[in-house]
C-alpha positions in Angstrom: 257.6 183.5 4.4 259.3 187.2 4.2 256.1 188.4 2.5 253.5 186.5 5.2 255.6 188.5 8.0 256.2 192.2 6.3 252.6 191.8 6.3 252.7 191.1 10.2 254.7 193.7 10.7 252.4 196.2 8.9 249.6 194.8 10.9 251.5 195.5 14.5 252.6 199.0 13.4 248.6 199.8 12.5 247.4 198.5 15.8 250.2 200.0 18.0 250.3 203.3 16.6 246.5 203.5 14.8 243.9 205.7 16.4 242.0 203.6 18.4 238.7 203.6 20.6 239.5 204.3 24.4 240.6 200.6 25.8 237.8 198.6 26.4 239.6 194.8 27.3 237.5 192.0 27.2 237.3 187.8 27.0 235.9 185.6 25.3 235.4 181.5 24.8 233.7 179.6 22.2 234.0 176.5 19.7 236.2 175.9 16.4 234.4 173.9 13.9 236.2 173.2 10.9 238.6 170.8 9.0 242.2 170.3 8.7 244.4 169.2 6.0 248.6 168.3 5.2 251.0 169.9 2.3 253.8 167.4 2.4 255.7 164.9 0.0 251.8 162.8 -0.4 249.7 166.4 -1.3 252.6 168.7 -2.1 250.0 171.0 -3.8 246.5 170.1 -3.1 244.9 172.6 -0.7 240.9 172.0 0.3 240.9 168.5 -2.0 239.7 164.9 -0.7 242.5 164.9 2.0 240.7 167.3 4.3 238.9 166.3 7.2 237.0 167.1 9.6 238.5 169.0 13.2 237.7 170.7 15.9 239.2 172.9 19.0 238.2 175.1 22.5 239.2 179.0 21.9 240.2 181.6 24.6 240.5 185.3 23.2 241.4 188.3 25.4 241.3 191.9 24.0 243.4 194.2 24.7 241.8 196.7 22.6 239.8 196.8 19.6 243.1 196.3 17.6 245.2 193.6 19.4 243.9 190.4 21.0 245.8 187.4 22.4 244.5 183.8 22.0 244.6 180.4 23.1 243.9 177.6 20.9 243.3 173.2 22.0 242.5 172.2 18.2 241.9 168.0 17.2 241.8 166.9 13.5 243.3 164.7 11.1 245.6 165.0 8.3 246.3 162.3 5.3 247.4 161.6 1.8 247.8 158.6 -0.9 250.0 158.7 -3.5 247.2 156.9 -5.8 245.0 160.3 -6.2 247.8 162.1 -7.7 248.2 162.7 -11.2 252.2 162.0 -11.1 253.2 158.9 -12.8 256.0 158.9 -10.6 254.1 159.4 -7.3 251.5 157.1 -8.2 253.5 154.1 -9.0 255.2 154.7 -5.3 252.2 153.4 -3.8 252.5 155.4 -0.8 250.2 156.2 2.4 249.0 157.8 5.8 247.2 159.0 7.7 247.0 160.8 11.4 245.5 162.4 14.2 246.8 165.9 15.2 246.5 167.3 18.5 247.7 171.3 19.1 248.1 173.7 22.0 248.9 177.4 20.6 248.8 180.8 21.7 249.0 183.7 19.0 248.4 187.1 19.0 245.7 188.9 16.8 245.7 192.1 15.3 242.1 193.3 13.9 242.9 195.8 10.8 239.6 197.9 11.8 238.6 198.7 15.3 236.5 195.2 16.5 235.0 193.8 20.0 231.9 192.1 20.5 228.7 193.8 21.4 230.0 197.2 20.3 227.6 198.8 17.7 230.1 200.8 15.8 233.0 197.8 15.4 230.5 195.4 13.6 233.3 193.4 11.5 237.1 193.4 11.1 239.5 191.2 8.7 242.7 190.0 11.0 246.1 188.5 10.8 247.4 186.3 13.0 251.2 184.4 14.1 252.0 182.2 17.1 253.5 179.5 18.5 252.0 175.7 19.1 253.3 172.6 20.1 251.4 169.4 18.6 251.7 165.6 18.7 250.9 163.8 15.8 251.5 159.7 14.8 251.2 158.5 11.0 249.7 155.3 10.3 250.0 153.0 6.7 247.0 150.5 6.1 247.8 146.6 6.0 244.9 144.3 6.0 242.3 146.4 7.7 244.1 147.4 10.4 246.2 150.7 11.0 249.8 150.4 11.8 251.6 153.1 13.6 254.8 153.9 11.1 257.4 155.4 13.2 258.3 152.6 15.7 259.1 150.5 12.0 261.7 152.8 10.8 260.9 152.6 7.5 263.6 154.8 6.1 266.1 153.1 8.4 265.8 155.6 10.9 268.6 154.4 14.0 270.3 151.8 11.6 273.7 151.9 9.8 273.3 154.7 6.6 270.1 155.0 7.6 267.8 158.5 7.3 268.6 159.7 10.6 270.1 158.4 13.8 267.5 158.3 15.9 263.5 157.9 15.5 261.9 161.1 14.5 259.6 162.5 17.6 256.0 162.6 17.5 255.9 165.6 19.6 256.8 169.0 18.1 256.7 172.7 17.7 255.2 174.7 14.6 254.8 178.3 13.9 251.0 179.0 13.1 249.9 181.9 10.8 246.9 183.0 8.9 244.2 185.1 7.7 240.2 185.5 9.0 237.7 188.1 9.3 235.5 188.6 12.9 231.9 189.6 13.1 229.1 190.2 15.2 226.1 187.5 15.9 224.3 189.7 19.0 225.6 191.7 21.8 227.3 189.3 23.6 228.3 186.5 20.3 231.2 186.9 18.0 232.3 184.7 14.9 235.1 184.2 12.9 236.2 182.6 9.3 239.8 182.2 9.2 242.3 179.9 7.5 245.7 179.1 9.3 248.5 177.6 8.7 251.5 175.5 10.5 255.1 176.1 9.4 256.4 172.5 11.5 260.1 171.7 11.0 259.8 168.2 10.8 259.5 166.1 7.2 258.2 163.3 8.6 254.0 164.3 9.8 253.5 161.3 6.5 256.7 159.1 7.4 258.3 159.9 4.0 261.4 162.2 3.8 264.6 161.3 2.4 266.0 157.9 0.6 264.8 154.3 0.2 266.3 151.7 2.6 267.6 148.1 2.1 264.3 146.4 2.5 266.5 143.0 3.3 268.1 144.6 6.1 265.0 146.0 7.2 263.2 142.6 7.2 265.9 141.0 9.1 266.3 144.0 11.6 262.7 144.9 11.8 260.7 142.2 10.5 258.6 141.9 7.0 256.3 144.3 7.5 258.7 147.1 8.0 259.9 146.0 4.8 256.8 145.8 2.7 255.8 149.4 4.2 258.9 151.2 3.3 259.0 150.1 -0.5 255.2 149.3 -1.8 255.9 150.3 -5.1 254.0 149.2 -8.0 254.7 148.3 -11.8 258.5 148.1 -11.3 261.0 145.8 -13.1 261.5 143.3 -10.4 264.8 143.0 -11.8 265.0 147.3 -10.4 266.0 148.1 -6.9 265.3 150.9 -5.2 267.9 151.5 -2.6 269.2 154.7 -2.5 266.8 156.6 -4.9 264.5 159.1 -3.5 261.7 158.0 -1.8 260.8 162.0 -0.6 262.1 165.2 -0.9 264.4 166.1 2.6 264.3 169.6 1.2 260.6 170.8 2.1 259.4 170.5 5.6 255.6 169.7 6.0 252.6 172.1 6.8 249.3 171.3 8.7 246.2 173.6 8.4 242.8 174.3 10.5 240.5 176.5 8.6 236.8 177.0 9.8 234.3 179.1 11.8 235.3 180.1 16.0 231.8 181.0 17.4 232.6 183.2 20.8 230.7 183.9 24.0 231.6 187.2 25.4 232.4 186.7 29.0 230.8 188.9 31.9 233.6 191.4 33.4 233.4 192.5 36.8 231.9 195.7 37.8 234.7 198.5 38.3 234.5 199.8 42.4 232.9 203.1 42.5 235.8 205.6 44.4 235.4 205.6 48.0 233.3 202.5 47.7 234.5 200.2 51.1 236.5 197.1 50.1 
């Protein structure tokens, strides 16, 4: 993290104090195509693997200058993982699963490392950085029979019981911090694109419904039914004579990361004709 925001901080210093083209500010709205993936306790590693899916958003950019742009983001995709694909003897025998939809607002600022706008003959491509701020809602789901259960009205860690993970339910609405890296081009005069890969620092463990220890699973099935039960401990090829209570079912110490990397094609917007002086209002 102190090495993702020196380089931020380099970044601002260039476009605040580099020499610049006269302000030209601009706007522009377009499309995100892409596909977003997870890094928590079910892909603690895997980036761009079998658990990245498709996703999608609305972008707003305003230019300040050729060096510093704000944006606003409305991106849709999903996240998931499966302890059965990894190669951990461990993980794989927990037998665990999710998956879910993300939705995300954010607004971040943009700082171009070459002098950039659309339609301007001499600023034909720039690589950027990028931080912000984003709130997004997000609701992990375990497979029984066909059918897709939502996970955190179960509990399955014992969330709001006695000993349990935490006191209360873990919310499906947060905050993250999104960062990240692209490059910006020109299509034409008035069409911009942009690569870039970004990614959320949330501060919640629970975007796959796994973070700290196992439950009771008797308790659960008398407090919250069987299925809660067979959801929080679907382990495979253990002595039946073994419980699991109390061992690790996650590790509390990590928080989990969401990502959207893909291509933002942009429209530049028309901007209004400045008065001439004199001119009658």
């Amino acid at each position: 993290m102190k090495k993702h925001f020196f380089i931020l901080i380099i970044a601002l210093f260039s476009a605040l104090t580099g020499h610049t083209q006269p302000k030209k500010k601009s706007s522009e709205i377009g499309v995100f195509l892409g596909g977003s993936y997870y890094i928590g306790d079910l892909n603690p590693l895997g980036h761009f693997n079998q658990f990245t899916k498709p996703a999608g958003g609305i972008v707003f950019r305003h230019n300040f200058n050729p060096r510093l742009a704000a944006r606003a983001n409305a991106f849709f995709g999903s996240i998931e993982g499966q302890d059965s694909f990894s190669n951990s003897p461990a993980q794989h025998q927990r037998n665990l699963h999710f998956k879910s939809n993300i939705a995300e607002l954010s607004a971040q600022l943009e700082f171009n490392f070459l002098n950039y706008q659309i339609g301007e003959d001499d600023q034909l491509f720039s690589p950027y950085v990028f931080f912000g701020l984003a709130g997004f809602k997000f609701n992990p789901q375990a497979q029984v029979n066909n059918n897709w259960v939502d996970l955190q009205p179960l509990g399955t860690e014992g969330q709001g019981l006695p000993n349990g993970a935490t006191k209360r339910k873990y919310k499906l609405v947060d905050v993250s911090i999104p960062f990240g890296i692209g490059v910006k081009a020109n299509l034409s005069k008035n069409i911009g694109i942009s690569l870039e890969w970004g990614i959320r620092k949330t501060f919640t463990d629970y975007l796959d419904d796994v973070s700290k220890r196992y439950y009771d699973p008797a308790i659960l099935a008398a407090k919250r039914g069987a299925l809660t039960a067979q959801l929080s401990d679907p382990s495979i090829g253990t002595d039946p004579n073994y419980s699991n209570v109390g061992r690790q079912r996650g590790n509390p110490t990590t928080k989990d990361w969401y990502t959207f990397a893909g291509i933002a094609i942009t429209v530049k917007l028309k901007q209004k004709r400045p008065k001439c002086p004199g001119a009658n209002n």
